[in-house]
Backbone as JSON, one array per atom type, in Angstrom:
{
  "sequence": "XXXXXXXXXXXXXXXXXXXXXXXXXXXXXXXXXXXXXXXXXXXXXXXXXXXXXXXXXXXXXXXXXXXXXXXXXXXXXXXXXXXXXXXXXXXXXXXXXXXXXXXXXXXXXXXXXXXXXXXXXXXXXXXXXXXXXXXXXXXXXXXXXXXXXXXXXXXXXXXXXXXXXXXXXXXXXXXXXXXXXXXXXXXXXXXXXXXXXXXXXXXXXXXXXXX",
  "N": [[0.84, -1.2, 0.0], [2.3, 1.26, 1.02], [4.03, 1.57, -1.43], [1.97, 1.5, -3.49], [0.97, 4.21, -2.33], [3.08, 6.06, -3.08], [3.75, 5.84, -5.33], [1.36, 6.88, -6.3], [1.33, 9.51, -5.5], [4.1, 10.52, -6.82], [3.0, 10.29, -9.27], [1.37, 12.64, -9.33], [3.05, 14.66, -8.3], [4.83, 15.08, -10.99], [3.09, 15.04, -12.99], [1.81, 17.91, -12.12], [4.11, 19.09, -12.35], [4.83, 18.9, -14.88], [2.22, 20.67, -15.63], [2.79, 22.72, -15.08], [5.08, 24.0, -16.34], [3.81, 23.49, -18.73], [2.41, 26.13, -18.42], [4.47, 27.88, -18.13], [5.47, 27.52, -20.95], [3.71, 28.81, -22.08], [3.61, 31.34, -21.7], [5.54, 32.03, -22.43], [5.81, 31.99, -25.1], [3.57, 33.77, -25.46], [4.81, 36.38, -25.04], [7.11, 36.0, -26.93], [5.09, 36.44, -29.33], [4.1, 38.63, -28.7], [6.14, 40.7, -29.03], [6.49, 40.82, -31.63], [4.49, 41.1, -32.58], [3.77, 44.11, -31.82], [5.88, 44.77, -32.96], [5.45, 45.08, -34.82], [3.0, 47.31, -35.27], [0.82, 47.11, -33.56], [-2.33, 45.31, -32.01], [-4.1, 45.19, -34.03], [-4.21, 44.29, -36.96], [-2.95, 41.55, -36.09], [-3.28, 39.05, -34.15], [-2.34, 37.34, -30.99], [-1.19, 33.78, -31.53], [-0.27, 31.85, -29.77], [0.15, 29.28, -28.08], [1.28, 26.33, -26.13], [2.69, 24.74, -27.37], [4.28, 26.31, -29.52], [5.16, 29.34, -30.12], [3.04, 32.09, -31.73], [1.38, 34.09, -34.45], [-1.6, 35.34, -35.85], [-2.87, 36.68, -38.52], [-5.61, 38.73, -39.11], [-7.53, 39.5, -41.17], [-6.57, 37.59, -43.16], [-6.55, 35.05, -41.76], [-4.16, 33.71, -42.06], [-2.01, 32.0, -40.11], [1.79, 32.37, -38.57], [3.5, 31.08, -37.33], [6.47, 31.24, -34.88], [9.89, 30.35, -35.1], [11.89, 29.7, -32.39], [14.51, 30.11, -32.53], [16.6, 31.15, -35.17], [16.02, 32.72, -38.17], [13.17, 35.25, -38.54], [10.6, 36.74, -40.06], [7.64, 38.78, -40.64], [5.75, 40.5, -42.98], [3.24, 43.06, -43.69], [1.62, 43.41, -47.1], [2.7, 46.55, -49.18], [0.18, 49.67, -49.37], [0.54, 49.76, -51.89], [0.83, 47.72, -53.32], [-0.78, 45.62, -55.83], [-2.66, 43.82, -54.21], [-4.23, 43.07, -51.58], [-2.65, 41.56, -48.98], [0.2, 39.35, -46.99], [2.82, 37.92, -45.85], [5.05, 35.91, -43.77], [8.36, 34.59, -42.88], [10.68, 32.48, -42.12], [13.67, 30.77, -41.31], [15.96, 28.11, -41.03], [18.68, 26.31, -39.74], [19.15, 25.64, -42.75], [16.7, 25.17, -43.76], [14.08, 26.69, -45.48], [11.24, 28.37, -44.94], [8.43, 29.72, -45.83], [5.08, 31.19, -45.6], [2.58, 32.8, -47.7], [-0.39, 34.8, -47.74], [-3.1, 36.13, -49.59], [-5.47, 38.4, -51.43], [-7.18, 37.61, -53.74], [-9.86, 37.41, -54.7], [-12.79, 36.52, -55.93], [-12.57, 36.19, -58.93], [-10.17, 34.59, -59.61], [-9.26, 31.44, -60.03], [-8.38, 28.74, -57.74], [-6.63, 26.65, -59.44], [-5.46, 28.14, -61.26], [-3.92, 29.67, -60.41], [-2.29, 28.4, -58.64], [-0.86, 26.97, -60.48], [0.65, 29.51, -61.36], [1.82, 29.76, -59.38], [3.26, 27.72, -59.14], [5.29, 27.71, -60.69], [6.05, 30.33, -60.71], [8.35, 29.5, -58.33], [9.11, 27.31, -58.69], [9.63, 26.89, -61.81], [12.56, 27.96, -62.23], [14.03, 25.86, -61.28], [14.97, 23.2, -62.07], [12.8, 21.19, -61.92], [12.17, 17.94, -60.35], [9.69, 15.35, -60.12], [9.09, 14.66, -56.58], [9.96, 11.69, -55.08], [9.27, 10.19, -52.88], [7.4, 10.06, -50.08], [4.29, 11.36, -49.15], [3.53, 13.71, -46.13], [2.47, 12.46, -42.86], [0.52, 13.88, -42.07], [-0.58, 15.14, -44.15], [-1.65, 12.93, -45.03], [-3.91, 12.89, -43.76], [-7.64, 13.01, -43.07], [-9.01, 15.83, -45.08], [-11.6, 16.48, -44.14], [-13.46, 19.57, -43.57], [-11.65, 21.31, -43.93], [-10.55, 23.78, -46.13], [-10.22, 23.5, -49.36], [-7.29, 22.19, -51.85], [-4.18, 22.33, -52.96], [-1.08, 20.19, -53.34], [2.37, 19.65, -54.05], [5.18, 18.53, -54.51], [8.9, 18.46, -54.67], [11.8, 17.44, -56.4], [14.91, 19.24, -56.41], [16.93, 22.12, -57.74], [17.98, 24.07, -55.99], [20.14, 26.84, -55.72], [22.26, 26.07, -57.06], [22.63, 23.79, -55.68], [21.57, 20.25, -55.49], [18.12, 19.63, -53.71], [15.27, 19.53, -51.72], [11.91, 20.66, -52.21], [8.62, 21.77, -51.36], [5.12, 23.03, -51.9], [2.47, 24.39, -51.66], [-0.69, 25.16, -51.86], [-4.23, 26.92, -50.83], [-8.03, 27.7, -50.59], [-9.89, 30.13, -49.69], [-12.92, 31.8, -48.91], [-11.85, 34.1, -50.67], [-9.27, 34.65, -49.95], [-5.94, 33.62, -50.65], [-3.84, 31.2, -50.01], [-0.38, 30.41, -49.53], [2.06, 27.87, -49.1], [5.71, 27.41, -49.01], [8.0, 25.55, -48.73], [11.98, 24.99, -48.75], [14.65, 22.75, -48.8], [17.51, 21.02, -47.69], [18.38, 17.67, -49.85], [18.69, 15.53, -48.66], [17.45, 15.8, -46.7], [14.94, 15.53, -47.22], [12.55, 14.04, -45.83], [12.51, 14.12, -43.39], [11.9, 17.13, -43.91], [9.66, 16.96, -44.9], [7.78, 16.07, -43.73], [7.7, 17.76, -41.07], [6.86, 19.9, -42.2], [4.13, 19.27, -43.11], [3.08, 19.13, -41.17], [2.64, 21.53, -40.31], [1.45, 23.11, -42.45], [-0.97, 21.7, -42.13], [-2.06, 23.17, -39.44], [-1.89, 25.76, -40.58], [-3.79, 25.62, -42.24], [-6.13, 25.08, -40.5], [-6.1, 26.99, -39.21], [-6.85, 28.84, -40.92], [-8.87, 28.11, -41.89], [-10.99, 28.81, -40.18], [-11.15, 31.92, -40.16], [-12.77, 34.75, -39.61]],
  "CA": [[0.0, 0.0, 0.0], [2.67, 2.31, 0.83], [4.04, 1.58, -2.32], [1.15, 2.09, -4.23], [1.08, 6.08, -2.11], [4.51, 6.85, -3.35], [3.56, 6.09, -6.79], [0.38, 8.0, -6.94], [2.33, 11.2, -4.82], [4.78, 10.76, -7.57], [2.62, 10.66, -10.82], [0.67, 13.84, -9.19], [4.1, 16.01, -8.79], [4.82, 14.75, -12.42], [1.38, 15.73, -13.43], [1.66, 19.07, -11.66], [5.22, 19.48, -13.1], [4.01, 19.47, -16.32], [1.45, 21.69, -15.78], [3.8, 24.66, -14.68], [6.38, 24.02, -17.59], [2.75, 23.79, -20.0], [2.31, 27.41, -18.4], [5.83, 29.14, -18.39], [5.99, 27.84, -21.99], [2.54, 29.61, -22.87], [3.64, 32.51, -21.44], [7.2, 32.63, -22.99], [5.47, 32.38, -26.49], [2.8, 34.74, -25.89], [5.92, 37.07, -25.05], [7.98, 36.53, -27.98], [4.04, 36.9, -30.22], [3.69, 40.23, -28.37], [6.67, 41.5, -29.44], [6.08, 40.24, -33.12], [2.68, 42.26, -32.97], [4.45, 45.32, -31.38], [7.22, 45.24, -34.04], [3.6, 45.35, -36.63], [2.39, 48.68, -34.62], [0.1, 46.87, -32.93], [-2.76, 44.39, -32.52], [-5.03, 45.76, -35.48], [-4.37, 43.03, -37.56], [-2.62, 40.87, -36.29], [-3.71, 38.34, -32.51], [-1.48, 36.1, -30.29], [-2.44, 32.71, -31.64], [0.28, 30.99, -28.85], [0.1, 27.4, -27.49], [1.93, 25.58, -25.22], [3.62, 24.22, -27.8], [4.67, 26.97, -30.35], [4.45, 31.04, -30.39], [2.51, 32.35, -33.23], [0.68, 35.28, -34.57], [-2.71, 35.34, -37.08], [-3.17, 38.06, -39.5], [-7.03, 38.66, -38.62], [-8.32, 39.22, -42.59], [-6.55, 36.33, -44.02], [-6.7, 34.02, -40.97], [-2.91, 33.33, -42.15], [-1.18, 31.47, -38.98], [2.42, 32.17, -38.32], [4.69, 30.52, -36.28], [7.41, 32.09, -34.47], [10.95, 29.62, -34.33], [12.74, 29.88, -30.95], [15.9, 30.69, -33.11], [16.66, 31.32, -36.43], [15.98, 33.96, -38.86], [11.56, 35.14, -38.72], [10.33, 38.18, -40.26], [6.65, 38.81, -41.04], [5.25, 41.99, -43.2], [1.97, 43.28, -44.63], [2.26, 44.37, -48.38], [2.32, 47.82, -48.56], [-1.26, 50.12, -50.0], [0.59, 50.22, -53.62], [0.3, 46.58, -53.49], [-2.0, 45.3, -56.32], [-3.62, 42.84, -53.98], [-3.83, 42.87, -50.31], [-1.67, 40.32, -48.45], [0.9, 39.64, -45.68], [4.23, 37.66, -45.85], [6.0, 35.74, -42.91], [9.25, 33.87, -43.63], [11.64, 31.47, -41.29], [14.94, 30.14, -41.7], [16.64, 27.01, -39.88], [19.83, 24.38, -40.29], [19.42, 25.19, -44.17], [15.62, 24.86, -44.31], [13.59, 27.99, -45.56], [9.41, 28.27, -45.23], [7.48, 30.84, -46.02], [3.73, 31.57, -45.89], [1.72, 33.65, -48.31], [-1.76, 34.8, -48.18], [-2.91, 37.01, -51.33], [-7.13, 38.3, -51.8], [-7.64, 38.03, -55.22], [-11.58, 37.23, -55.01], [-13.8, 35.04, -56.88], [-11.98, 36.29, -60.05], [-8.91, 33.67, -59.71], [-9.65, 30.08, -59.1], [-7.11, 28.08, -57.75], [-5.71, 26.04, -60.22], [-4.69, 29.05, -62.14], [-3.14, 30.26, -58.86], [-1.15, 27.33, -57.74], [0.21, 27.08, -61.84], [1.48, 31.0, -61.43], [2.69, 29.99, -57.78], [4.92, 26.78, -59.58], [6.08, 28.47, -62.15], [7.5, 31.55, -59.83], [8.5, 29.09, -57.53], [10.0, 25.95, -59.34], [9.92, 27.21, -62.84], [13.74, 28.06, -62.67], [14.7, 24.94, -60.41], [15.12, 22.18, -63.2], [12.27, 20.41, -60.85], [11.4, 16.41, -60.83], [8.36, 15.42, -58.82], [9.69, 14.37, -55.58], [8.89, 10.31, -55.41], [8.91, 10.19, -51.46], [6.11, 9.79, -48.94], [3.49, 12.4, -48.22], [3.75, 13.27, -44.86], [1.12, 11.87, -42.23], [-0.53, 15.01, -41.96], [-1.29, 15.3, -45.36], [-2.68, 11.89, -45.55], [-5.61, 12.83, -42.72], [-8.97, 13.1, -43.81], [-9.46, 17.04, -45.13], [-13.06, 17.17, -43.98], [-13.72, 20.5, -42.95], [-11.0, 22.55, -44.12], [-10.75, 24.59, -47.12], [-9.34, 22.87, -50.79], [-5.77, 22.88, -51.1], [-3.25, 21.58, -53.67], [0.26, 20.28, -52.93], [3.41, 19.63, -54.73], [6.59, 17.91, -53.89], [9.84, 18.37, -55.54], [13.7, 17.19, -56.25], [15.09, 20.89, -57.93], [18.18, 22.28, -58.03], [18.4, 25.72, -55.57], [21.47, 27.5, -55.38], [23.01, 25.24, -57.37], [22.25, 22.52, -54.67], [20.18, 19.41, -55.14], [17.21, 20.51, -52.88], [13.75, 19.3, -51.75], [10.91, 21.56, -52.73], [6.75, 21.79, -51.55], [4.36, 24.1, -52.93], [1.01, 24.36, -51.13], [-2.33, 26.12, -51.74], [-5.9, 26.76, -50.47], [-8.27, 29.25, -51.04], [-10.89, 30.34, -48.49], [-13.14, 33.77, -49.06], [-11.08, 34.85, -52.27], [-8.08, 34.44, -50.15], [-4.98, 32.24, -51.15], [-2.93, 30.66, -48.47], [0.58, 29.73, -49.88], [3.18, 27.32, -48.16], [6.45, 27.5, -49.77], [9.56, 24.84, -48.07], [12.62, 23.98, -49.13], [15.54, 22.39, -47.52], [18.82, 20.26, -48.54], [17.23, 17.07, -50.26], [19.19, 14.34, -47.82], [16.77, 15.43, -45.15], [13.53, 15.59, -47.53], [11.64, 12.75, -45.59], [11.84, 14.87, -42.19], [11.05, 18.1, -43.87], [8.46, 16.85, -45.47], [6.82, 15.55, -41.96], [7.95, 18.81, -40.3], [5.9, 20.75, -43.41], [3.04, 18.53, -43.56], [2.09, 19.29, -39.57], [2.7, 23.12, -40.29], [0.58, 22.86, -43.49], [-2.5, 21.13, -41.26], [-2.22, 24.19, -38.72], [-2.22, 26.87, -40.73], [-5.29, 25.33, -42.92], [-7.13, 24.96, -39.84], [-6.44, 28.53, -38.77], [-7.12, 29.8, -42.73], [-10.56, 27.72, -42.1], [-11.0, 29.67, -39.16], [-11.35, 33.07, -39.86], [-14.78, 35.43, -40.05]],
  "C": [[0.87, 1.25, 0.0], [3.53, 2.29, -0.66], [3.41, 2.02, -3.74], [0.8, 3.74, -4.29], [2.03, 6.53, -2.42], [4.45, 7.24, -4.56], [2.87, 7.09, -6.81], [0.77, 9.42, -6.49], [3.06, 11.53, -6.25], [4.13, 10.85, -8.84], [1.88, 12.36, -10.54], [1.88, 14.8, -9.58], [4.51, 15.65, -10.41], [3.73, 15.76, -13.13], [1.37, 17.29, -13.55], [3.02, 19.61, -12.69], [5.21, 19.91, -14.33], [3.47, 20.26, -16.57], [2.16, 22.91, -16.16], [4.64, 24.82, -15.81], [5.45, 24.39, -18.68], [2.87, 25.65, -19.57], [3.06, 28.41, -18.8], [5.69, 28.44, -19.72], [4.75, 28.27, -23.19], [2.99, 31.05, -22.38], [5.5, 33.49, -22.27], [6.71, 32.6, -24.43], [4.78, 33.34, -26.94], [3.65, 35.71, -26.08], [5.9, 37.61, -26.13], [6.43, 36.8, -29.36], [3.76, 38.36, -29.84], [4.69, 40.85, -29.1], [7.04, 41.56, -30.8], [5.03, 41.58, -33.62], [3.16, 43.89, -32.65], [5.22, 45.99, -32.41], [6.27, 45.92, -35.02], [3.36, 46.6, -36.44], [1.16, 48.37, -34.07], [-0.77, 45.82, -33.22], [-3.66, 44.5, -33.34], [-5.62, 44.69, -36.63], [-3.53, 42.05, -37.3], [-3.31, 40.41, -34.18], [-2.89, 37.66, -32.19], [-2.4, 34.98, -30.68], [-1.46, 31.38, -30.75], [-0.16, 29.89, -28.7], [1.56, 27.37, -26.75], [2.88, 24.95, -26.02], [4.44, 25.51, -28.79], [4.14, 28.48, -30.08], [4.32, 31.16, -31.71], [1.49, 33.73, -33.63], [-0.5, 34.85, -36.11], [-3.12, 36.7, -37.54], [-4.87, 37.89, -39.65], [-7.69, 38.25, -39.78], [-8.2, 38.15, -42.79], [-6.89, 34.98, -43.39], [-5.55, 33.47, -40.88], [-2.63, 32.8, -40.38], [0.8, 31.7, -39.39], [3.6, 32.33, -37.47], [5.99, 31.03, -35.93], [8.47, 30.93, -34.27], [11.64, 30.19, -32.92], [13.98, 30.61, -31.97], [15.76, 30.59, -34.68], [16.42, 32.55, -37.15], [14.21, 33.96, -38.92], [11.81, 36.71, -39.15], [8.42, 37.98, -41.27], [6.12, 40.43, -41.79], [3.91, 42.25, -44.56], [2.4, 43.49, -45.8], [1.66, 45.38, -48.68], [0.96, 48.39, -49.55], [-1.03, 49.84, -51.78], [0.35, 49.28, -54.1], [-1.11, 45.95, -54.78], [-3.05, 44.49, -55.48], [-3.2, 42.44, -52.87], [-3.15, 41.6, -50.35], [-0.67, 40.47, -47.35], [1.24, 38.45, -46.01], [4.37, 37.04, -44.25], [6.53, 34.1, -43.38], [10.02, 32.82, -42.21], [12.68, 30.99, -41.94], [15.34, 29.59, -40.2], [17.48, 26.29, -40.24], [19.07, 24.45, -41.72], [17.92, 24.8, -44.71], [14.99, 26.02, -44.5], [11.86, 27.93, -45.73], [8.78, 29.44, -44.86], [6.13, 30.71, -45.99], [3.49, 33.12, -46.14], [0.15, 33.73, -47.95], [-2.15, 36.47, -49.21], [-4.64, 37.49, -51.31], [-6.87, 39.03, -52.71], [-9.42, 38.04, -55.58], [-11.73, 35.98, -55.92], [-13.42, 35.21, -58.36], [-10.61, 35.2, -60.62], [-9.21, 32.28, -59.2], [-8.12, 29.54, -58.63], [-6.17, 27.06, -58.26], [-4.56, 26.85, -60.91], [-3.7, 29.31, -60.8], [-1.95, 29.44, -58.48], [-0.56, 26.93, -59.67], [1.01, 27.91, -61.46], [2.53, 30.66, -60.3], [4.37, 28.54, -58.06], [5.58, 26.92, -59.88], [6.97, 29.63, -61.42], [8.55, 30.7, -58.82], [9.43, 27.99, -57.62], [10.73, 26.08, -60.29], [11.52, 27.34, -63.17], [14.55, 27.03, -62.19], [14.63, 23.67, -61.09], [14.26, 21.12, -62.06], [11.88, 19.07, -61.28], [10.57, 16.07, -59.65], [9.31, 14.51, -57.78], [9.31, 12.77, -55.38], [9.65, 9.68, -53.92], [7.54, 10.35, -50.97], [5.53, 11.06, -48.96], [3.49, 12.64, -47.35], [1.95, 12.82, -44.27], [0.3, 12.33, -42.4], [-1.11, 15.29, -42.65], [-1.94, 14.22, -45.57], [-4.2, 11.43, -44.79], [-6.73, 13.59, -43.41], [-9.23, 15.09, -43.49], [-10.15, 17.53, -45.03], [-13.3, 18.78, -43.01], [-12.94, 21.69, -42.97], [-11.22, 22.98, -45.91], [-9.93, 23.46, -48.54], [-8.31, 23.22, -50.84], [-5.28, 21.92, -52.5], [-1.86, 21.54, -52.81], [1.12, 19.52, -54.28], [4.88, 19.62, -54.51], [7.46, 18.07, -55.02], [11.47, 17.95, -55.64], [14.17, 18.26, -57.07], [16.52, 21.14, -57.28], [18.01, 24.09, -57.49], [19.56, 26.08, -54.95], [22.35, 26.51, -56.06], [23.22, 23.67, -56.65], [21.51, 21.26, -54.98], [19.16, 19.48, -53.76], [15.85, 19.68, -53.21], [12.64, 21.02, -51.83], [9.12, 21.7, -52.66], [6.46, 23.0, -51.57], [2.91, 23.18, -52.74], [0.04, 25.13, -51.23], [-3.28, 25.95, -51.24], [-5.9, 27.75, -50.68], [-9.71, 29.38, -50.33], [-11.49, 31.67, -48.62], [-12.87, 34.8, -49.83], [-9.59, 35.21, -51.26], [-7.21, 33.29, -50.58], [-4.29, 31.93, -50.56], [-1.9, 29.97, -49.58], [1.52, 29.1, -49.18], [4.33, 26.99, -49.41], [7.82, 26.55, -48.64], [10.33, 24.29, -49.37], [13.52, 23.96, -48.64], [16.83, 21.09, -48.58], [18.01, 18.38, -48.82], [17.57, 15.55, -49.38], [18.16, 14.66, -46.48], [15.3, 15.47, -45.95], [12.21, 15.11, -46.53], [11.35, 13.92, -44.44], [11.11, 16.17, -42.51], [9.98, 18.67, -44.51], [7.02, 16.32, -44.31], [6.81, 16.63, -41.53], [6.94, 19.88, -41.04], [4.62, 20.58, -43.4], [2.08, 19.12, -42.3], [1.9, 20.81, -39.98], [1.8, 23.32, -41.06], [-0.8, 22.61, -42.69], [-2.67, 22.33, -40.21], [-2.65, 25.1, -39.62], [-3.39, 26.68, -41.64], [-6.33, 25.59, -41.55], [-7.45, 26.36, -39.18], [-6.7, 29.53, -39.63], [-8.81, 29.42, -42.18], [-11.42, 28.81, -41.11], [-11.51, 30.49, -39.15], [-12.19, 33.38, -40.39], [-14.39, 35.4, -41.26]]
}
């Protein structure tokens, strides 16, 4: 019996332990999202969209989600009034991997086929690309009920002179266009095509999201 009270003492402080670490590391993301939104001029358009697991910021119009790395290179920015076509930009860099998200409102004038052509073609078009003939990741292979339509597009291309992996993601929600743009050295494809795939399923669900 006292055996059995040592355990259950001990899964509680466990339990509890957790908790407090879940807290300080909601509060260390909201942080570094405040001062994301601060850098913007405020919260206008943009909200803390934090977790316990990741800091992050959502651009209100588009519903865009993005994610703040702990380290590395981040920079997020509206495009400015001269802009043909509202939108808002944020980029990341890590260990040689680079991912960007776009969102673009073109309206009910652009479907998205045409869209995700223009977005290959700026995107691949100069990267002598061959379809990538690796795995989908998990994330992409869960049932899309309930989010918005989406194309994807895997690649083996040639950036910087490098052999290089390459995805190229769309949806289109409200007459906006949600773009996911990775690519990364092509010996690690498999992971950062898993690492893409989860990021991809977030920021759909926070595109689906918005008023």
């Amino acid at each position: 019996m006292n055996f059995l009270g040592i355990r259950g003492e001990y899964f509680l402080v466990a339990a509890l332990a957790l908790c407090a670490c879940g807290e300080q590391s909601l509060r260390t993301h909201r942080g570094m999202a405040r001062a994301v939104i601060e850098r913007g001029g405020g919260g206008e358009l943009f909200t803390d969209a934090s977790t316990a697991e990741f800091a992050a910021v959502r651009h209100a119009p588009s519903g865009l989600l993005c994610e703040i790395p702990r380290s590395g290179d981040f920079s997020v920015e509206v495009f400015p009034p001269s802009a043909a076509n509202p939108g808002v930009y944020c980029a990341s860099a890590a260990a040689d991997v680079a991912t960007s998200y776009v969102a673009v409102l073109y309206g009910p004038a652009v479907d998205i086929d045409t869209a995700f052509s223009q977005a290959l073609a700026a995107s691949a078009g100069q990267a002598s690309p061959q379809v990538w003939s690796g795995e989908p990741s998990a994330a992409d292979k869960v049932s899309p009920e309930g989010l918005p339509h989406f194309r994807i597009a895997r690649f083996s291309a040639t950036v910087n002179g490098e052999p290089a992996y390459l995805r190229v993601a769309m949806a289109e929600a409200r007459g906006w266009f949600l773009q996911q743009i990775v690519s990364g050295p092509i010996a690690e494809a498999e992971a950062i095509e898993a690492t893409a795939g989860e990021g991809w399923r977030r920021a759909l669900t926070a595109f689906a999201e918005a008023p």
